[in-house]
C-alpha positions as CSV (number, residue, x, y, z in Angstrom):
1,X,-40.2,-21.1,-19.3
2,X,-37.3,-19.2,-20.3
3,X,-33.7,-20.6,-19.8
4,X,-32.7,-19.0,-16.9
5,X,-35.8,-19.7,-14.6
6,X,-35.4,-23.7,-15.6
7,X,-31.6,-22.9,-14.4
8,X,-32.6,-21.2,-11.2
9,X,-35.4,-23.8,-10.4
10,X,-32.4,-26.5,-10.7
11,X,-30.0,-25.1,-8.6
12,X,-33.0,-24.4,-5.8
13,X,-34.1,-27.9,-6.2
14,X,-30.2,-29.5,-5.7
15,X,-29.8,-26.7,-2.8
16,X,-32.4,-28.5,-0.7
17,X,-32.3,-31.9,-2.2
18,X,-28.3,-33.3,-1.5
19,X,-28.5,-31.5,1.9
20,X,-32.0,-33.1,2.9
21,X,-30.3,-36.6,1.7
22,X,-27.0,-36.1,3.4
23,X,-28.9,-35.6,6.9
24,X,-31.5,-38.3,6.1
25,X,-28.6,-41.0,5.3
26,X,-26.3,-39.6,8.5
27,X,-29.3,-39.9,10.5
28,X,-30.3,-43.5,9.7
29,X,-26.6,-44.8,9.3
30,X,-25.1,-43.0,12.0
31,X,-24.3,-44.4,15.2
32,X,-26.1,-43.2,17.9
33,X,-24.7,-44.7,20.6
34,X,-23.8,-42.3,23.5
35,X,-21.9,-43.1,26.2
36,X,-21.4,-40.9,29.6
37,X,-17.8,-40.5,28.7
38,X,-18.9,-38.8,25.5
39,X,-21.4,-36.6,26.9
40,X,-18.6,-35.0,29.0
41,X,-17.1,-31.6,28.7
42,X,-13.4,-31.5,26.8
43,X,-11.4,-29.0,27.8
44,X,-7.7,-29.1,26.8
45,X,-7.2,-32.7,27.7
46,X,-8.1,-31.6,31.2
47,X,-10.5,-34.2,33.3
48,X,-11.8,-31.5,34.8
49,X,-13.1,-28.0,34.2
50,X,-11.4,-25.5,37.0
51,X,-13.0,-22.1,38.0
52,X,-16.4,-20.4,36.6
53,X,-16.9,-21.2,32.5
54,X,-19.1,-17.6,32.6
55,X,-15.9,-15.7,33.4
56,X,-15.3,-12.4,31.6
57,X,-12.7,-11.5,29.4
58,X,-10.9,-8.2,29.6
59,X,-12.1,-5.6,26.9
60,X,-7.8,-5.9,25.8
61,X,-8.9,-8.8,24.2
62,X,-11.8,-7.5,21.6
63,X,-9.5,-4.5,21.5
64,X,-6.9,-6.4,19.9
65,X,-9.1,-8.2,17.7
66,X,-10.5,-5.2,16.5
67,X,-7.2,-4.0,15.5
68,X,-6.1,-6.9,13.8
69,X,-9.4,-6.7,11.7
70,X,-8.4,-3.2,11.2
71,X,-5.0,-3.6,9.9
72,X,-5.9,-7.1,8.4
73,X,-8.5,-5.1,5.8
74,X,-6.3,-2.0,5.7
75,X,-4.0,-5.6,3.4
76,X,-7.2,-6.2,1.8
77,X,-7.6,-3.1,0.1
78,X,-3.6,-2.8,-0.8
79,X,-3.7,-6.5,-2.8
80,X,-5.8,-5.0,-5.4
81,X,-4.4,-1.5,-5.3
82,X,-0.8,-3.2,-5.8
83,X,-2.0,-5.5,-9.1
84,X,-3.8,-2.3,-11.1
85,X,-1.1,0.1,-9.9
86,X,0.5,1.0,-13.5
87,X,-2.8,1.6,-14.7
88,X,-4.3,4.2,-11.9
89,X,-1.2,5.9,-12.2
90,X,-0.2,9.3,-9.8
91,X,-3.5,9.3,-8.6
92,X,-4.2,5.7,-7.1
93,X,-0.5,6.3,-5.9
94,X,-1.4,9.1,-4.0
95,X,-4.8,8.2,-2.6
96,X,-3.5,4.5,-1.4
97,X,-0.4,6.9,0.0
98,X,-3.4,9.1,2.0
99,X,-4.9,5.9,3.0
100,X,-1.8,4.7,4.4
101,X,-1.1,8.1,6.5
102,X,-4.6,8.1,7.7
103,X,-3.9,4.2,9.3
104,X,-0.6,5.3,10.2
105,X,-2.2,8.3,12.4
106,X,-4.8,5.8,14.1
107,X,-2.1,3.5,14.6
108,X,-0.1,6.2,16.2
109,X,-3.1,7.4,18.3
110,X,-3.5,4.1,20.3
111,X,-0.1,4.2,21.1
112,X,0.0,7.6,22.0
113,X,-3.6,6.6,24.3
114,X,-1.3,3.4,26.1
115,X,-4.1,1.0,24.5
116,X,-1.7,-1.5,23.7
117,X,0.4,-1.4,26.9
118,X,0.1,-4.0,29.3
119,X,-1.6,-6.9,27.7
């Protein structure tokens, strides 16, 4: 067998190995000892849960989060853009300045649209 299958086969064999002796020692050393005050729900400190858990929440919400994913990648793509940008020169300048206005238009569209009114 060549080096790189004995390699392979090693880190396949530690993959399942620590993590099937990590649950077999938590199992048989761990407590199991369950009490009803540890079987309850924990909400906030709160004794008690008020209302219905199956409530909906307002599409605002997973508006906003897809947002902040938006803008949060739009940072992700600028990191490296920012350490190589003596060596793309006028042209990464300009296409990271076309990225920017395209955001910046979206960005200005949800406003325009009231999305982010009233939240």
């Amino acid at each position: 067998m060549s080096e790189n299958v004995i390699a392979g086969l090693v880190v396949i064999s530690l993959a399942v190995i620590i993590p099937s002796v990590i649950l077999f020692l938590s199992y048989f050393l761990g407590g199991r000892k369950y009490s009803e005050r540890k079987l309850e729900t924990y909400e906030v400190g709160l004794p008690k849960v008020y209302g219905n858990t199956s409530e909906r929440f307002s599409i605002k919400f997973y508006l906003i989060a897809i947002l902040f994913i938006i803008f949060d990648i739009e940072t992700v793509f600028m990191y490296p853009w920012a350490v190589n940008f003596r060596e793309l020169g006028f042209v990464g300048f300009f296409e990271m300045v076309l990225f920017i206005l395209i955001l910046i238009a979206g960005f200005v569209y949800i406003i325009k649209k009231g999305v982010l009114k009233e939240i």
